[in-house]
Backbone as a ProteinNet text record, in pm:
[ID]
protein_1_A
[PRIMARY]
XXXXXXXXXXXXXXXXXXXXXXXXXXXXXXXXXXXXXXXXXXXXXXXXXXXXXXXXXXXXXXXXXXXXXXXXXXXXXXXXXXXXXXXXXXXXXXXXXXXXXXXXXXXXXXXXXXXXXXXXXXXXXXXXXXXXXXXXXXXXXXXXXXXXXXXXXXXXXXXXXXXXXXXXXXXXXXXXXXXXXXXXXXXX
[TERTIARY]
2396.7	2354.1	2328	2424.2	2415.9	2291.1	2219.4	2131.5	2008.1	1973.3	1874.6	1884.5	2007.6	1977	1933.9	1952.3	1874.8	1747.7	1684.5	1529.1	1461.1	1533	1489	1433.3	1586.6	1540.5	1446.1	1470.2	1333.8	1203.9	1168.1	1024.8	1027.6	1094.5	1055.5	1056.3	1111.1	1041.6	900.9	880.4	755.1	628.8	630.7	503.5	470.9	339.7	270.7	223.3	154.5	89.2	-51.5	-84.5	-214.2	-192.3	-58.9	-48.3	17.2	81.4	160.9	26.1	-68	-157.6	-247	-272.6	-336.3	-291.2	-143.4	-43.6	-83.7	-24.9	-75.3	-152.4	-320.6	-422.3	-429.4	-396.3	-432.9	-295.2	-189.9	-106.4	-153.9	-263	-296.2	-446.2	-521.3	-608.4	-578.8	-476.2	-400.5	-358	-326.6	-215.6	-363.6	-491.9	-613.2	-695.8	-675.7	-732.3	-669	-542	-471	-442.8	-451.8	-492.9	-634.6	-758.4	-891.7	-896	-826	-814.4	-683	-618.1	-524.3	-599	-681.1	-792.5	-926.7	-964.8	-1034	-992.3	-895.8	-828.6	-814.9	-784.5	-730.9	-916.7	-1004.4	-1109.7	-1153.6	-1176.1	-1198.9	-1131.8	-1017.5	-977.7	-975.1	-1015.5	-1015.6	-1199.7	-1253.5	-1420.1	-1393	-1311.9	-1308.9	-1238.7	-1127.6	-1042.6	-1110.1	-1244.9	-1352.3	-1425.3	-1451	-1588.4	-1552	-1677.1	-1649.1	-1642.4	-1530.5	-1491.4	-1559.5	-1572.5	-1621.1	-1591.3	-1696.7	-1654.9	-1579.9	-1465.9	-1431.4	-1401.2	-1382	-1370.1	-1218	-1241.5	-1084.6	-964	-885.1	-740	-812.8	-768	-781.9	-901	-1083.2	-1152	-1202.8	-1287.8	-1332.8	-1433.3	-1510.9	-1575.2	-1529.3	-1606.3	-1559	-1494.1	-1450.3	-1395.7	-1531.2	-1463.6	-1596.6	-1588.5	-1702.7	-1688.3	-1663.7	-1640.1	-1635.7	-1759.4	-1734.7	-1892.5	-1951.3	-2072.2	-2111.5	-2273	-2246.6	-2355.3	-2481.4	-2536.5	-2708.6	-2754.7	-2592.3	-2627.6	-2599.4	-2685.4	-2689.3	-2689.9	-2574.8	-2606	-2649.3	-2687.5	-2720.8	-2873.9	-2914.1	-3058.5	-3151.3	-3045.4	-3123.2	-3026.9	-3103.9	-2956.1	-2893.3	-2945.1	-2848.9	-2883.4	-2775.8	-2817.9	-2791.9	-2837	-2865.6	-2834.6	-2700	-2638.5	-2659	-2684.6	-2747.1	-2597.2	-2481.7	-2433.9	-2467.6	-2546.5	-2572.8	-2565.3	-2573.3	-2611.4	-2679.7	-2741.1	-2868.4	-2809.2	-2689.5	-2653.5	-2594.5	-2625.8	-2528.8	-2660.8	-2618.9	-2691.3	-2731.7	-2638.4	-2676.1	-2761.2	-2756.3	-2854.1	-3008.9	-2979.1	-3127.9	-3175.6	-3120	-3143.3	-3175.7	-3125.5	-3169.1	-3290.3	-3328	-3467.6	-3549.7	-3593.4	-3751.5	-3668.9	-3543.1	-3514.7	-3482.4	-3471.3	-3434.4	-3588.6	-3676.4	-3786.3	-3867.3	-3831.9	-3840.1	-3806.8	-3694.7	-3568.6	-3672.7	-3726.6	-3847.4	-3984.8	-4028.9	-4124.7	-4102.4	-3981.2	-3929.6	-3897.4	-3830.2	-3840.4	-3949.1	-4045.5	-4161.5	-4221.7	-4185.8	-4289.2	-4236.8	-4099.3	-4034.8	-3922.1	-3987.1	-3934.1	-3839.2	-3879	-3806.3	-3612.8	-3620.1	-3503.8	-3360.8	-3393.4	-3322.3	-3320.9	-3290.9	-3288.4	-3201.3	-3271.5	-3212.6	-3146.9	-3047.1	-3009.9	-2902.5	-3022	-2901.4	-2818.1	-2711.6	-2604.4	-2573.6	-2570.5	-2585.8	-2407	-2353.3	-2199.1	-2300.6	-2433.8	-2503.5	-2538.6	-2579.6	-2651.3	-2739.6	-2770.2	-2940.3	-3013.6	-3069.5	-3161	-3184.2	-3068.1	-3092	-3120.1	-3119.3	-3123.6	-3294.7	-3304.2	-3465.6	-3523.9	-3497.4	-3567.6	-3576.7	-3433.6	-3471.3	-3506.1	-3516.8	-3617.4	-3764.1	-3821	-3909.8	-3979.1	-3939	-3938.2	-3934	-3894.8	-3880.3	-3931.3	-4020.6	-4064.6	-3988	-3899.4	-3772.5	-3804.6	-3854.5	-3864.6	-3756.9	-3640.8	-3540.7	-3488.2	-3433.2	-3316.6	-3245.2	-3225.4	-3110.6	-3005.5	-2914.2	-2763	-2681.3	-2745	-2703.6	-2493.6	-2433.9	-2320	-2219.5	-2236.8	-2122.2	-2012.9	-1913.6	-1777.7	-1792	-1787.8	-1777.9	-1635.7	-1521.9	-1422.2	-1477.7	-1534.8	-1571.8	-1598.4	-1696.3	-1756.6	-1654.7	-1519.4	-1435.8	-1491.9	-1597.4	-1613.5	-1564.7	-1522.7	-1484	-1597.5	-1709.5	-1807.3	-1955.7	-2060.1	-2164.8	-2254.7	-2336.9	-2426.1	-2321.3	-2288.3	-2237.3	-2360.9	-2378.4	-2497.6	-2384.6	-2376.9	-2292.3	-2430.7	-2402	-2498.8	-2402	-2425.4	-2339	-2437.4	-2307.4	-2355.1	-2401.1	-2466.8	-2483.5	-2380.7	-2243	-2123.4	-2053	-2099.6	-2077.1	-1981.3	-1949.8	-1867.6	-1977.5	-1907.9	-1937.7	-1978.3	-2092.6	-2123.8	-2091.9	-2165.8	-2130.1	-2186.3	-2131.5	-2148.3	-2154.8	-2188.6	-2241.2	-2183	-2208.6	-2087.8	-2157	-2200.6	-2233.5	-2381.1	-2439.7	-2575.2	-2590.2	-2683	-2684.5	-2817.9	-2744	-2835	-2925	-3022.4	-3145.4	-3097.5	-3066.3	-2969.6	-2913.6	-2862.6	-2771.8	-2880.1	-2973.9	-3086.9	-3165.8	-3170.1	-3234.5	-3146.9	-3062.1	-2927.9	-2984.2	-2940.6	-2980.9	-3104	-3209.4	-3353.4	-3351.3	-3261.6	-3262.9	-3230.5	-3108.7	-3059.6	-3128.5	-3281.2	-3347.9	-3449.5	-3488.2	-3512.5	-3413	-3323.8	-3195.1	-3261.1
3795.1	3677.5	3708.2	3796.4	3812.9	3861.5	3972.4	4054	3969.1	3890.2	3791.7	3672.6	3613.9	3576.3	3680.4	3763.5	3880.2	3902.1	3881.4	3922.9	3791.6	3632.8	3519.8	3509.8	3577	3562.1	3675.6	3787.3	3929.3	3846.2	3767.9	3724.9	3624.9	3530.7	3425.4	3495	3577.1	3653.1	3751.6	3769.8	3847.9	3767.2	3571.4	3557.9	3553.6	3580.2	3573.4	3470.8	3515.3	3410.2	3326.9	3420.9	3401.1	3312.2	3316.2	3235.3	3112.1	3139.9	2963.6	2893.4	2960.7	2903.3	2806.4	2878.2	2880	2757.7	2773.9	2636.8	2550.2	2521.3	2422.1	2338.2	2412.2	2393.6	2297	2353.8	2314.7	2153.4	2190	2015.5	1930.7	1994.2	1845.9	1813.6	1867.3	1849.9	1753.3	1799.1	1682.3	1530.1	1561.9	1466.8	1362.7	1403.3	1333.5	1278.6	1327.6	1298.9	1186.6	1183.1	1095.1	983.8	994.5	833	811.2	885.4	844.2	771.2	775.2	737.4	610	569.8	442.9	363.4	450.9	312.6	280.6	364	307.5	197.8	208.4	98.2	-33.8	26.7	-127.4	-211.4	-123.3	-179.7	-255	-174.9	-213.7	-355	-393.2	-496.3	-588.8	-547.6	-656.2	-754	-646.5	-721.1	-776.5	-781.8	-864.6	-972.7	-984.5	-1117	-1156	-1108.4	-1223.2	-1265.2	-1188	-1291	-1462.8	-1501.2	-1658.2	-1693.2	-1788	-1850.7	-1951.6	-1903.3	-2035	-2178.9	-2233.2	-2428.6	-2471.6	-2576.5	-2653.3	-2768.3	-2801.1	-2956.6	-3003.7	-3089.4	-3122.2	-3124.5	-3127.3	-3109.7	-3225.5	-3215.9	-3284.5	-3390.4	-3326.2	-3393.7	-3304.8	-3360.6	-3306.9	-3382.3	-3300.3	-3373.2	-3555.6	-3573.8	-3718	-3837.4	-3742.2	-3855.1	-3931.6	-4039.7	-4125.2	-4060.7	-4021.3	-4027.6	-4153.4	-4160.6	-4292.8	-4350.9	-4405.7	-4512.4	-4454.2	-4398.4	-4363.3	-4484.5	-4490.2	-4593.7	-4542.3	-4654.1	-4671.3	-4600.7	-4595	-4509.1	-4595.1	-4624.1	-4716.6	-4607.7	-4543.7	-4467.5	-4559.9	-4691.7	-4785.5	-4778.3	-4704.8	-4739.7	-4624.1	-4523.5	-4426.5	-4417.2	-4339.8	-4287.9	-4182.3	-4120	-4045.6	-3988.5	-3925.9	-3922.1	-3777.1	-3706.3	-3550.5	-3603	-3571.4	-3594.6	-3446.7	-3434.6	-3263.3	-3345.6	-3234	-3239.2	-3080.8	-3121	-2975.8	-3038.7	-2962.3	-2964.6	-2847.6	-2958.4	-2884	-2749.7	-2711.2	-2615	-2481.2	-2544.9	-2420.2	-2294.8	-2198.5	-2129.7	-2100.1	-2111	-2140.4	-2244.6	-2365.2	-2445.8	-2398.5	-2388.5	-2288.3	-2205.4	-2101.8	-1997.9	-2079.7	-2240.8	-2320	-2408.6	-2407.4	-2509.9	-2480.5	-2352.1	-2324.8	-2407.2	-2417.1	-2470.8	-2633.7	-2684.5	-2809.2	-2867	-2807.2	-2876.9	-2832.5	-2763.5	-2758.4	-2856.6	-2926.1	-3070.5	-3178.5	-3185.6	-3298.5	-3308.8	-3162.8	-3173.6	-3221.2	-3193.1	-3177.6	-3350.8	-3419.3	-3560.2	-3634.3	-3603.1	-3697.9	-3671.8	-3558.5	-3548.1	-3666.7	-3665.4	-3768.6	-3849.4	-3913.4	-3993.4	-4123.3	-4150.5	-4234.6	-4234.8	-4096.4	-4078.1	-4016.8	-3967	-3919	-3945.1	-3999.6	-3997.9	-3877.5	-3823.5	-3739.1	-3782.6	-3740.6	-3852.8	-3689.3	-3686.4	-3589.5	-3657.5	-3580.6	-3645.9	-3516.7	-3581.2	-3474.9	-3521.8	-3424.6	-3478.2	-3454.5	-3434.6	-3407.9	-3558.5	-3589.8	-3694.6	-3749.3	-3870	-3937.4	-3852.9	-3874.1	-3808.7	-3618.7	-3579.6	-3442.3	-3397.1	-3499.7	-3501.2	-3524.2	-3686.6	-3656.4	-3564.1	-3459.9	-3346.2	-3262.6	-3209.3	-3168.4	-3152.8	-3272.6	-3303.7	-3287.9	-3354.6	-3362.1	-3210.7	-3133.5	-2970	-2921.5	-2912.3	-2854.9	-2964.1	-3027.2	-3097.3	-3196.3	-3227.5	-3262.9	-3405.1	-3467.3	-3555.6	-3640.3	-3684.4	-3714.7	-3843.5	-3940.5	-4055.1	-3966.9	-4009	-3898.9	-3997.5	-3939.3	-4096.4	-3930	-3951	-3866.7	-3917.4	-3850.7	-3927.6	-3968.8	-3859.4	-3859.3	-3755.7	-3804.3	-3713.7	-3597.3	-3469.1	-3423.1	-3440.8	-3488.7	-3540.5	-3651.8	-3745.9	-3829.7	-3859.5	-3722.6	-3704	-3616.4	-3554.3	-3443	-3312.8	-3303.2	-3164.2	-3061.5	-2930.7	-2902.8	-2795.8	-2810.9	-2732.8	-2744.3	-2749.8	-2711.9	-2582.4	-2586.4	-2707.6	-2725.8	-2829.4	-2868.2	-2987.8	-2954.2	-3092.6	-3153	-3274.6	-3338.3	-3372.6	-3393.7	-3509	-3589.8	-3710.8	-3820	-3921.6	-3965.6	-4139.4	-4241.6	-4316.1	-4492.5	-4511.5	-4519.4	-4555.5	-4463.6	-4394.7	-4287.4	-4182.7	-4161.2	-4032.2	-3942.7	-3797	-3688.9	-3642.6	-3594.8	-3530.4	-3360.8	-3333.9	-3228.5	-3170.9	-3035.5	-3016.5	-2881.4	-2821	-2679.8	-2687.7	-2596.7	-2511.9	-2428.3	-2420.2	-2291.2	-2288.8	-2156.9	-2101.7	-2071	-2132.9	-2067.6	-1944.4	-1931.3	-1812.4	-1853.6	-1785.4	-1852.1	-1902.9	-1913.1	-1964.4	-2080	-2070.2	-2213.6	-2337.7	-2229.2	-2330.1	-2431.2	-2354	-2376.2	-2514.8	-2462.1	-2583.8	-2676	-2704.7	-2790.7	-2860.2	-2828.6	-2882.3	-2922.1	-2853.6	-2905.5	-3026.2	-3068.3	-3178.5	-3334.1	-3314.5	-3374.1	-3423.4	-3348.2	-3398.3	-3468.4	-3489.1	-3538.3	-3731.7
-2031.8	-1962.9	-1816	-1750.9	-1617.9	-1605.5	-1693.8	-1670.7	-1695.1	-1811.7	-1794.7	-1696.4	-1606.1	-1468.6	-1357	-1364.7	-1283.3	-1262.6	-1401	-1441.1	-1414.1	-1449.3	-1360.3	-1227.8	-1178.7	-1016.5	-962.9	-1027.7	-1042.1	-996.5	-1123	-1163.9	-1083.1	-1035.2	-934.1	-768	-769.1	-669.5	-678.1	-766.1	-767.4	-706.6	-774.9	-747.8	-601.8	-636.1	-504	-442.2	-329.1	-243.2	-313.9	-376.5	-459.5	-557	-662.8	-775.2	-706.5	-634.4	-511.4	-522.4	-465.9	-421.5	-539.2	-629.1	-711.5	-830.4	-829.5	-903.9	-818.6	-679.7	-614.8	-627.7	-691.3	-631.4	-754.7	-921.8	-1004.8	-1046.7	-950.8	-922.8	-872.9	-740	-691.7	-752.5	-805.7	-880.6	-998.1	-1070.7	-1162.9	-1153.3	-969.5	-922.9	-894.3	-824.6	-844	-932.4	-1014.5	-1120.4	-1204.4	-1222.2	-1217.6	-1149.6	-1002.2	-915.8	-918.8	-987.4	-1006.9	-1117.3	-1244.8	-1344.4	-1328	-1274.1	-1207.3	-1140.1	-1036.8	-965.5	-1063.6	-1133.1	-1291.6	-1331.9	-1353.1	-1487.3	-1386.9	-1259.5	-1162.8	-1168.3	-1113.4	-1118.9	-1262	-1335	-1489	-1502.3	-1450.2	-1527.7	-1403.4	-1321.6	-1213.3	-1248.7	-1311.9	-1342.8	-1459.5	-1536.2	-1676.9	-1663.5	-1545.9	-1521.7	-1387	-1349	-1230.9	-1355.5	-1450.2	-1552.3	-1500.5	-1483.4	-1521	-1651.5	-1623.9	-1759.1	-1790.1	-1947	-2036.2	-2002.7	-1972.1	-1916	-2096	-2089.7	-2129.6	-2151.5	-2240.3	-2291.5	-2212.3	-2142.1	-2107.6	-2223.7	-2231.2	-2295.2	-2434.4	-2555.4	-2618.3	-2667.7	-2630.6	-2616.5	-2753.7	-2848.4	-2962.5	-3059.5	-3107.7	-3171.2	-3266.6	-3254.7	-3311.9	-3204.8	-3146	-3014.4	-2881.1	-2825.7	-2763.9	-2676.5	-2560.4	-2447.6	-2362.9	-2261.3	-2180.4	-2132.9	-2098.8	-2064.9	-1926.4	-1909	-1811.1	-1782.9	-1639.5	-1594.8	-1627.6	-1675.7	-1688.8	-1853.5	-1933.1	-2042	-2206.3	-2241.3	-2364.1	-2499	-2574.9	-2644.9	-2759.9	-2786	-2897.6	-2897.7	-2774.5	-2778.7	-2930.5	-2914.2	-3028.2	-3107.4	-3225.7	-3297.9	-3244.6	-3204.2	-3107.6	-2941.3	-2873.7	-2753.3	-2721.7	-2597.4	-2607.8	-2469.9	-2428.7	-2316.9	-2245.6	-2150.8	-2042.7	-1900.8	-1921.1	-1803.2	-1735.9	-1619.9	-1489.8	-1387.5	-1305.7	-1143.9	-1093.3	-988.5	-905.8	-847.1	-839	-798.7	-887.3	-1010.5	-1092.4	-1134.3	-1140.7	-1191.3	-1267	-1429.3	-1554.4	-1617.1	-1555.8	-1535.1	-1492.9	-1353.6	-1336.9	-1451.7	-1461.6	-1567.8	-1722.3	-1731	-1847.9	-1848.4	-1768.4	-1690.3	-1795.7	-1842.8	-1963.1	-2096.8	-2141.4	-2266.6	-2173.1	-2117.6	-2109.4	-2082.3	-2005.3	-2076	-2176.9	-2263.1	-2424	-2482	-2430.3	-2484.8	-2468.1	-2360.7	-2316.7	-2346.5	-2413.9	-2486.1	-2649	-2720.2	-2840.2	-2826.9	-2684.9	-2727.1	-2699.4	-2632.9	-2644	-2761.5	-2837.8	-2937.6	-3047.7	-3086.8	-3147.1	-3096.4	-3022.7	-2878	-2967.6	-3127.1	-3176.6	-3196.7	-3240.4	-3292.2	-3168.1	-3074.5	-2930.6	-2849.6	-2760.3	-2620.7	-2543.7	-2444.1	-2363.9	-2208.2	-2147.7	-2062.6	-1946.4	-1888.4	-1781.9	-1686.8	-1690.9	-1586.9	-1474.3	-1364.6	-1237.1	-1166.1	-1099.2	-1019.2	-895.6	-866.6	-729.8	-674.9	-553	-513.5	-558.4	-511.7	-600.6	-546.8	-400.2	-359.8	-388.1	-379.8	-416.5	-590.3	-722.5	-811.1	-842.9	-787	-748.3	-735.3	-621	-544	-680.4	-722.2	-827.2	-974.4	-988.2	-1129.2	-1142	-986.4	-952.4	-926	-855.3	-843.3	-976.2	-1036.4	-1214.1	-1299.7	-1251.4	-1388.3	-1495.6	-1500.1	-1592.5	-1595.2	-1718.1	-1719.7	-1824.1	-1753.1	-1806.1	-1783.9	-1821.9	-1784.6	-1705.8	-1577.8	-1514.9	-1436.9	-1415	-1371.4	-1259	-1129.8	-1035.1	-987.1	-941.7	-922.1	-987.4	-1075.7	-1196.7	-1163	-1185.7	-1153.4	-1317.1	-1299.5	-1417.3	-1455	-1450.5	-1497.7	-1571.2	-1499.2	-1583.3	-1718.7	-1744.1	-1908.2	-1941.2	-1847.6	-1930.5	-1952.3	-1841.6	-1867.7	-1734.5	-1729.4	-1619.8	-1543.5	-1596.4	-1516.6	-1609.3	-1550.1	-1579.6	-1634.3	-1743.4	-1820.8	-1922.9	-1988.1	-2104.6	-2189.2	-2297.7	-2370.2	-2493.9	-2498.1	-2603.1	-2626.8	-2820.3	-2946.3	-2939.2	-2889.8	-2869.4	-2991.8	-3069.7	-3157.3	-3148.8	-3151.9	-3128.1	-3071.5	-3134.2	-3111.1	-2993.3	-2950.6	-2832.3	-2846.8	-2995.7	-3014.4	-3017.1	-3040.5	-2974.7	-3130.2	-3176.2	-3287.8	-3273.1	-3128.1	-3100.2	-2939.7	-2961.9	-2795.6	-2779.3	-2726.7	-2659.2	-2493.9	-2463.7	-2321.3	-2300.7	-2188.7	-2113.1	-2099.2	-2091	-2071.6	-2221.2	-2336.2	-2488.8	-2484.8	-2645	-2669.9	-2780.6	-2786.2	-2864.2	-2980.8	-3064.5	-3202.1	-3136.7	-3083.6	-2971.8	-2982.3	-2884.9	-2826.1	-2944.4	-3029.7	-3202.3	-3237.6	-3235.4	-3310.2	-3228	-3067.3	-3050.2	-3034	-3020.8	-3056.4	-3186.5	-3270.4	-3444.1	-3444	-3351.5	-3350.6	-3332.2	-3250.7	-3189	-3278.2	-3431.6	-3522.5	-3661.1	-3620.7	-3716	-3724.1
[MASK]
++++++++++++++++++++++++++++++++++++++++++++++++++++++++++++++++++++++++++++++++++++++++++++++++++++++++++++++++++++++++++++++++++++++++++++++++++++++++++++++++++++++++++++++++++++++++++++

């Protein structure tokens, strides 16, 4: 035993300046590579918990249930109603402008059976500005609290009933299939 602690301390004296060096070089190389791959992961998950989140239905709001009564809005007038909650300021909205007047060509064409009815949380006058600017030829009711209809962000579209329950509803910016459904709806 004595003699193989001997040959230990032998060989840990032998290395050189060259292999010091050389371990070193290949620890802190490790030791980098390793905080490059820690600030990875910090980034990585810092862009998946900024995504914006999906708008929702307030707590307990669901198909079949009424909405509340919003001014200037008669859902008795059709059989059904194609409720558009946006604002002039959201961007998904913007980015929805070519399908929402798709919605207004699809209801004048059968203007019997739908009514379309946007609701803005923006001002009158700035709702004007922009309907008028985009073409949108809609029932529009500027000055709506989006609490009001229970939604917590913009675009949301409810198929609202005669009776003013909710047939159904879409969230967000859709995707062509989305968009389909609802224009389908507009011939029901």
């Amino acid at each position: 035993m004595a003699k193989a602690t001997q040959e230990m301390k032998f060989s840990f004296r032998r290395i050189t300046a060259d292999q010091l060096r050389k371990s070193l070089e290949i620890a802190t190389n490790l030791a980098l590579l390793i905080v490059a791959v820690c600030i990875l992961a910090v980034i990585v998950t810092g862009y998946y918990k900024r995504r914006v989140a999906v708008p929702q239905l307030q707590a307990g709001l669901q198909k079949g249930d009424r909405l509340p009564p919003i001014p200037n809005v008669d859902y008795r007038l059709t059989e059904h109603t194609l409720l558009l909650v946006v604002s002039t300021r959201c961007e998904y909205c913007r980015q929805s402008l070519a399908f929402y007047k798709e919605i207004s060509d699809k209801v004048h064409q059968n203007s019997n059976a739908t009514q379309v009815v946007a609701v803005f949380p923006n001002a009158p006058a700035e709702v004007e500005q922009y309907t008028r600017d985009n073409n949108l030829d809609f029932h529009t009711v500027p000055a709506v609290k989006l609490a009001d209809v229970r939604v917590s962000a913009t675009p949301t579209i409810f198929l609202v009933g005669r009776d003013g329950s909710i047939q159904d509803f879409w969230i967000g910016a859709l995707s062509a299939p989305s968009q389909q459904e609802v224009l389908r709806t507009i011939d029901q």
